[in-house]
Legacy VTK file of the C-alpha trace (Angstrom):
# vtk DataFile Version 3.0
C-alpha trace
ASCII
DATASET POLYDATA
POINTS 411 float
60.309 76.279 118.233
61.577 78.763 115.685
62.174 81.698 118.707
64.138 79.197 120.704
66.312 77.858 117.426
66.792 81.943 116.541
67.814 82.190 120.290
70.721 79.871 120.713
73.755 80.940 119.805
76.109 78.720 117.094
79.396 79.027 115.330
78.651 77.397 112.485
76.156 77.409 109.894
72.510 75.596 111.585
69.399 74.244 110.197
65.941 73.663 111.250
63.705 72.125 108.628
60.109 71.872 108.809
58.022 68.363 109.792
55.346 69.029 107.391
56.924 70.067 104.625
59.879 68.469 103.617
62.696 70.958 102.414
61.463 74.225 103.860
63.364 75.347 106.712
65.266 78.385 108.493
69.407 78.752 107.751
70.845 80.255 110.637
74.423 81.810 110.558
77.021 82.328 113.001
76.146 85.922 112.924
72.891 85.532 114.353
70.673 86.366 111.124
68.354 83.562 109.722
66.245 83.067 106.377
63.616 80.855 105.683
65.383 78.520 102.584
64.093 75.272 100.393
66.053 72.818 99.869
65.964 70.066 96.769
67.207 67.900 94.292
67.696 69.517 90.690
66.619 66.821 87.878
70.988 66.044 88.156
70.484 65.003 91.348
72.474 67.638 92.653
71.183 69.317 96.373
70.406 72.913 95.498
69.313 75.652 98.615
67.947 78.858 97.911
66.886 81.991 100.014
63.644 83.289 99.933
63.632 85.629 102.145
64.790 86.788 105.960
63.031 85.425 108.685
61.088 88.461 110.056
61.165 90.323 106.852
58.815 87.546 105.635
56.033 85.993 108.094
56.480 82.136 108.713
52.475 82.252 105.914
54.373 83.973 103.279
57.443 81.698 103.372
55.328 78.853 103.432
53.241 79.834 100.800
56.118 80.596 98.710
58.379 77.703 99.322
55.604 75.537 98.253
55.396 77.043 95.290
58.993 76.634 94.605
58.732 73.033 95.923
55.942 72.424 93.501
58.014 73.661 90.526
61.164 71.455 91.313
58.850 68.686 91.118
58.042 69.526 87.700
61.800 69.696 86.410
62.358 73.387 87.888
65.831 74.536 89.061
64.463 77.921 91.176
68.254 78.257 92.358
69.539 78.051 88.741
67.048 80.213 87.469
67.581 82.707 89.821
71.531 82.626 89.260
70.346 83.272 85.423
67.977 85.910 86.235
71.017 87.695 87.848
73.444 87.005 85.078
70.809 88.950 83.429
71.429 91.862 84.583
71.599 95.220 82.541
74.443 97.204 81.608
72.108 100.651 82.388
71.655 98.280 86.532
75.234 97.578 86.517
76.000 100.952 86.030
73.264 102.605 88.549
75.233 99.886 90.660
78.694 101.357 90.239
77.588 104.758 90.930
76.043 103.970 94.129
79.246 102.412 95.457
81.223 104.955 93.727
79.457 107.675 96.530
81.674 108.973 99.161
84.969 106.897 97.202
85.211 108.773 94.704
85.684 112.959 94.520
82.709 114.327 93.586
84.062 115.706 90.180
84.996 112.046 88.928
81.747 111.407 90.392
79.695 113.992 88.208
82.402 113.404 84.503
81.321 109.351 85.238
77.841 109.995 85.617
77.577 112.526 82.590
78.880 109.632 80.744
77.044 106.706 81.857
73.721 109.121 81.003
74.863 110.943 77.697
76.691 107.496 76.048
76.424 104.319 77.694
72.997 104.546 78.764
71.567 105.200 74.891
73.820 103.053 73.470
73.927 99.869 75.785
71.653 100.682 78.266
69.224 97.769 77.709
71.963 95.081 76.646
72.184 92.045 79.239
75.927 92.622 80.432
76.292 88.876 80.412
75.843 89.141 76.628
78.729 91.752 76.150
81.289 90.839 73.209
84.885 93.061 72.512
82.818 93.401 68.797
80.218 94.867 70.827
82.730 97.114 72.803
84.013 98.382 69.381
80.799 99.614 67.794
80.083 101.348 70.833
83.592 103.048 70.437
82.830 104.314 67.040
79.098 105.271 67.547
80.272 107.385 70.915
83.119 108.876 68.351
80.510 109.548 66.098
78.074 110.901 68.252
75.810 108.366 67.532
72.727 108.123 69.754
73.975 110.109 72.440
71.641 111.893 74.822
72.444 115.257 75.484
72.578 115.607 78.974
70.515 118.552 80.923
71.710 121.608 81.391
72.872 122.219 85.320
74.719 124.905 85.913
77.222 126.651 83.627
79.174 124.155 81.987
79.143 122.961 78.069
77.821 119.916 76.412
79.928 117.023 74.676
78.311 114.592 72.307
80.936 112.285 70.903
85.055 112.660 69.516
87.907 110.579 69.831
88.528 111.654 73.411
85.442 111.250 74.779
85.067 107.818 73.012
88.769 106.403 74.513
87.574 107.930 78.141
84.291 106.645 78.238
85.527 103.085 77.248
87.841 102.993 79.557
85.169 103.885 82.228
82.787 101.260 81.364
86.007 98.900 81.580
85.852 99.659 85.104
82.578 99.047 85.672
82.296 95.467 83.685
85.055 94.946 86.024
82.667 94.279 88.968
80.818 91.814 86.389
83.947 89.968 86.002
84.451 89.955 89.710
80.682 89.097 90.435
80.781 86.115 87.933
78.966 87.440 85.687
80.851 87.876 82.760
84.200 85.618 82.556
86.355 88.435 81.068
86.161 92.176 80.406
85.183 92.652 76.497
86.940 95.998 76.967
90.302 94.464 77.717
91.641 94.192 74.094
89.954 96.928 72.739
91.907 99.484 70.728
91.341 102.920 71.365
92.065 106.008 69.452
94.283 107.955 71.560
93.312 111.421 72.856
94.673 114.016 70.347
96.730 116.067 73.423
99.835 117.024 71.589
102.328 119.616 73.780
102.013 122.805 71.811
105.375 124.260 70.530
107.314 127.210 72.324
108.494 129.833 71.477
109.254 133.055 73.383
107.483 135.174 70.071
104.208 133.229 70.311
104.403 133.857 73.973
104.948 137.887 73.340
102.249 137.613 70.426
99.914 136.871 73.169
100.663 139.282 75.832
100.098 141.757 72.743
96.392 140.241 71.767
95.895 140.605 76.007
96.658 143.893 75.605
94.390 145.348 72.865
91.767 143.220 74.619
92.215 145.054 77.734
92.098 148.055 75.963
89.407 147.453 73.784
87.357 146.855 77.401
86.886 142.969 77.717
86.820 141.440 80.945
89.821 142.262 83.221
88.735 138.987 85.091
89.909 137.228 81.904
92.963 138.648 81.110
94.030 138.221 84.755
93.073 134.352 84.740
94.613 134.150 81.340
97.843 135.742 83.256
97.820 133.918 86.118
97.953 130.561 84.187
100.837 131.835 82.026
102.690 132.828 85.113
101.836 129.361 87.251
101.630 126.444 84.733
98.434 125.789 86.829
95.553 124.124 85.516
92.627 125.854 84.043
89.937 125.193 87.071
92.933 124.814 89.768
93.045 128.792 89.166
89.306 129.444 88.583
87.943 127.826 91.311
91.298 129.646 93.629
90.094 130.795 96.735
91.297 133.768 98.612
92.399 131.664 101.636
93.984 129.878 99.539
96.651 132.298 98.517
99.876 132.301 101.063
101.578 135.530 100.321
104.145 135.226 103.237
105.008 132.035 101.957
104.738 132.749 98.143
102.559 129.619 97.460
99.179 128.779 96.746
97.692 126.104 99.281
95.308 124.470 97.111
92.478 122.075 99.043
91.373 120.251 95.738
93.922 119.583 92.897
94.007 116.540 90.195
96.393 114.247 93.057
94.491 116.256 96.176
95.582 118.981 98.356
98.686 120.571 97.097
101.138 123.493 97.552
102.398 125.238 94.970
105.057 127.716 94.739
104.390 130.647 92.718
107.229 133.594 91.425
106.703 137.339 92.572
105.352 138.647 89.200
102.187 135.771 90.083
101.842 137.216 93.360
101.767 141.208 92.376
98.999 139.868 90.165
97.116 138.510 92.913
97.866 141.321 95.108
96.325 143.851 92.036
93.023 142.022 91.620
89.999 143.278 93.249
88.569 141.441 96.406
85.112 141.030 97.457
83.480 140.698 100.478
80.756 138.403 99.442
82.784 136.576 96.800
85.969 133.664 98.209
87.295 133.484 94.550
89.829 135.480 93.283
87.686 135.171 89.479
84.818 135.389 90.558
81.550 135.262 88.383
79.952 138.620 87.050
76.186 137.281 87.174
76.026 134.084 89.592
77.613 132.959 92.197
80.736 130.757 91.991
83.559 131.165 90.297
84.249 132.241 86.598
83.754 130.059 84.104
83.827 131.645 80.167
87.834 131.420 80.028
87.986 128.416 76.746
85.587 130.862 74.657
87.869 134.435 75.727
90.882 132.357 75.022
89.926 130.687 71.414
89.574 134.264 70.465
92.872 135.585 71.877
94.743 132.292 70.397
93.258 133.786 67.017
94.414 137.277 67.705
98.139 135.896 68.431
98.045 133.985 65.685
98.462 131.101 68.150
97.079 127.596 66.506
96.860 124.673 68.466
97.356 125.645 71.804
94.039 125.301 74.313
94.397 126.723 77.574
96.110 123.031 79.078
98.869 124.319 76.818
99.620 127.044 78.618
100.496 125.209 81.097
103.094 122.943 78.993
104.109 126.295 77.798
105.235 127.169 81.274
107.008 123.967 81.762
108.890 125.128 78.691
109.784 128.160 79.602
111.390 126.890 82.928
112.967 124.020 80.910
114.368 126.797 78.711
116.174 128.804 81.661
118.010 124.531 82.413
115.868 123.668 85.276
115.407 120.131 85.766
112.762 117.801 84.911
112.297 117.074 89.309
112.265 121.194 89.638
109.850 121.263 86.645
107.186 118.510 88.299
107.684 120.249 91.871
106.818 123.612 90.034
103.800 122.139 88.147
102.543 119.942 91.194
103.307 116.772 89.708
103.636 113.869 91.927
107.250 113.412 93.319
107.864 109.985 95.579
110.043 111.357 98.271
109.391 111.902 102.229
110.210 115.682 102.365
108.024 115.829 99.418
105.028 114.118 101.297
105.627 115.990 104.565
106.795 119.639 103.551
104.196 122.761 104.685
106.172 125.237 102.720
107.579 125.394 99.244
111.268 124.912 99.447
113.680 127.618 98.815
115.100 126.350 95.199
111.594 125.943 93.775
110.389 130.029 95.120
113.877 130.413 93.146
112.450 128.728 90.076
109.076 129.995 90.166
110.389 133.626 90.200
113.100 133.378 87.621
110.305 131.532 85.318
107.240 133.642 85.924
110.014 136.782 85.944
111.162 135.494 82.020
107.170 134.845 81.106
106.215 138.110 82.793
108.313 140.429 80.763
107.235 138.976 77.819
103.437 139.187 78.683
104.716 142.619 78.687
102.371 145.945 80.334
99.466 143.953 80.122
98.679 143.210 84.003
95.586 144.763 85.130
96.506 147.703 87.208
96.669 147.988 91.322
93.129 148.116 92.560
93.171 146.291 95.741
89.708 147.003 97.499
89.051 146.467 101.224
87.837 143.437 102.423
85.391 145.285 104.171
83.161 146.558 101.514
80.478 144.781 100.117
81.089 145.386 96.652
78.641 143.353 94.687
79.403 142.520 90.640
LINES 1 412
411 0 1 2 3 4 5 6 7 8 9 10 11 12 13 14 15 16 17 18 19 20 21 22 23 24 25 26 27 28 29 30 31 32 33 34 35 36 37 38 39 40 41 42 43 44 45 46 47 48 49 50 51 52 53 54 55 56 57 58 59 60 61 62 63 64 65 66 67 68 69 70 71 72 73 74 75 76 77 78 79 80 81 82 83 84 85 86 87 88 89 90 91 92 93 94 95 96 97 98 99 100 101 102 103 104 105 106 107 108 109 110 111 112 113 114 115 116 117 118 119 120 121 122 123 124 125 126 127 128 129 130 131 132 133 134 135 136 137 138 139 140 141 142 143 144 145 146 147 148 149 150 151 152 153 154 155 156 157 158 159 160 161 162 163 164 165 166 167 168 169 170 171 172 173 174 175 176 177 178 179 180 181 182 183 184 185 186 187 188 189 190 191 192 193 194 195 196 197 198 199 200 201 202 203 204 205 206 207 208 209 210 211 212 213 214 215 216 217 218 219 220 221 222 223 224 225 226 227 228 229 230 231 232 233 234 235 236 237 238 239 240 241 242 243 244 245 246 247 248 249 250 251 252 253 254 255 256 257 258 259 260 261 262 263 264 265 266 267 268 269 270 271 272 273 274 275 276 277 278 279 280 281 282 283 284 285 286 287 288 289 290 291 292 293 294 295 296 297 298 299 300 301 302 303 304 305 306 307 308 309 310 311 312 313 314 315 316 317 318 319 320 321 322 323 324 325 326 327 328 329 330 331 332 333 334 335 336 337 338 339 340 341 342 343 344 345 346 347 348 349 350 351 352 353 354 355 356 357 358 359 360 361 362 363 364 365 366 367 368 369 370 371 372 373 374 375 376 377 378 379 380 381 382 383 384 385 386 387 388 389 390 391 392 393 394 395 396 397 398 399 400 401 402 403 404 405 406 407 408 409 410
């Protein structure tokens, strides 16, 4: 009897309930799939159904076992349904967030992917980890705020690879709330929680101020790059330090540069992974004789390559902090090189659309979206503002030592 209900088709919802025992039964939806479901009267009178379980998944024993045991309890006041609505209301903030990760797979870029789930483990986790979402208050949301800003009962996350550790500040606190307001999100939308606690919530902002310019701080450095070069610190430094100086581009858009990446015909870079996705850049002449004067590898894609492991180089922030300090430079982390460039080109009266085309900033226009090549007035741009940044960096570019690809020079 079951096989031939399973067998014919329907397009609506059908149900089959059982002779002996009345409200067990099989749900069968226009889709073909059925469960074995009880149905009952909660002690309001109300008709209640609940799953327990898909029809071959569970044998037609074990769902009659168990909806007898369900039966049995509504007849002693139980709500099975209710409770199990409940049980799911009580669900975890450290589930909800295991939750959001595994939909988050494949969506998301796998380095939003990694920063989310290095917060989730090293703040969220210790601190609300164990807290029923459904219980979540904005008061709640606050504390957490200060004790991440604090550092309070962070985990330090395991070392993997190369990278450094953050325990707590005002900019990991604001970014790490504003994360987890995403992910209650999906509790608001699941019914769990009628509003997001974090919507409300004031958060310190991040402490990014644009460092001033000036064409002396920028020839300060080019001097500290030059006793460092001849004092015999890495030349892979000093050119990365160069090449952001030169480009405005961000710190790990020009670590993590590939060879292939570089166009030299066209003067651009052709980046495959950038902050708004594959980009190209335009880049002046005095960024591309750099390039063209750095040693290549054979066995290495990136132009800064690493010294001991393979990938890319990583130990720029630490080489920087300590030419910043030689220069006399306060204030300005390597991101502010990058505003420094922006400067520089805002300083020779190029305008704010020529600045965001030379910085890869998005721009809303067609030729924008659909150009292969950098257009003619930003190359013009580039040069004239790597040319003016360039002079002041002064003799400090590593000299010509371009090796052939052919060799299998190992660091």
């Amino acid at each position: 009897m079951v096989d031939a209900f399973q067998s014919t088709p329907t397009e609506h919802e059908a149900f089959l309930f059982d002779d002996q025992m009345p409200g067990f039964g099989i749900r069968k939806m226009p889709s073909g799939v059925s469960s074995w479901i009880i149905q009952y009267r909660n002690s309001y009178g109300r008709t209640r159904r609940m799953t327990l379980g898909r029809v071959g998944v569970l044998a037609p024993d074990q769902a009659r076992l168990l909806a007898k045991d369900k039966l049995t309890a509504t007849a002693h006041g139980s709500d099975p349904s209710a409770e199990r609505t409940a049980a799911r209301k009580a669900i975890t903030v450290t589930e909800l967030c295991d939750q959001y990760l595994e939909a988050a797979e494949g969506r998301f870029k796998e380095s939003t992917l990694l920063v989310d789930r290095s917060r989730i483990e090293c703040h969220v986790k210790p601190l609300l980890g164990t807290r029923a979402v459904a219980s979540l208050t904005a008061l709640d949301i606050e504390k957490f705020l200060r004790d991440v800003e604090a550092g309070r009962g962070s985990r330090q996350r395991k070392k993997v690879g190369r990278g450094g550790r953050t325990t707590g500040g005002q900019g990991v606190a604001s970014r790490t709330v504003s994360m987890l307001g995403t992910i209650l999100q999906r509790a608001v939308r699941d019914g769990i929680l009628p509003t997001n606690p974090v919507r409300g919530v004031k958060r310190p902002k991040d402490k990014i101020r644009k460092p001033p310019f000036s064409f002396e701080a920028l020839a300060r450095v080019g001097t500290a790059l030059r006793e460092a070069q001849a004092s015999g610190e890495s030349e892979t430094a000093i050119a990365a330090i160069h090449l952001l100086a030169l480009t405005g581009l961000r710190r790990m858009e020009a670590l993590s540069l590939r060879w292939e990446e570089v166009d030299f015909k066209a003067r651009c870079l052709r980046l495959s992974d950038t902050k708004t996705g594959p980009q190209i850049r335009p880049i002046g002449r005095a960024a591309l004789d750099l390039l063209n004067s750095l040693p290549r590898y054979k066995t290495q894609p990136y132009v800064f390559p690493s010294r001991t492991e393979e990938g890319h180089f990583i130990g720029l922030p630490h080489f920087w902090d300590r030419m910043a300090k030689r220069a006399g430079v306060k204030g300005v982390t390597l991101h502010g090189l990058r505003h420094w460039f922006a400067s520089a080109a805002a300083e020779l009266n190029y305008s704010e659309l020529t600045i965001a085309g030379l910085l890869g900033h998005s721009i809303k226009s067609v030729t924008a979206r659909y150009a292969t090549a950098p257009d003619s007035a930003l190359l013009s741009a580039a040069d004239r503002t790597a040319q003016s940044i360039g002079r002041l960096l002064g003799g400090s570019l590593p000299e010509s030592n371009v090796i052939d690809l052919e060799r299998n020079r190992t660091q």
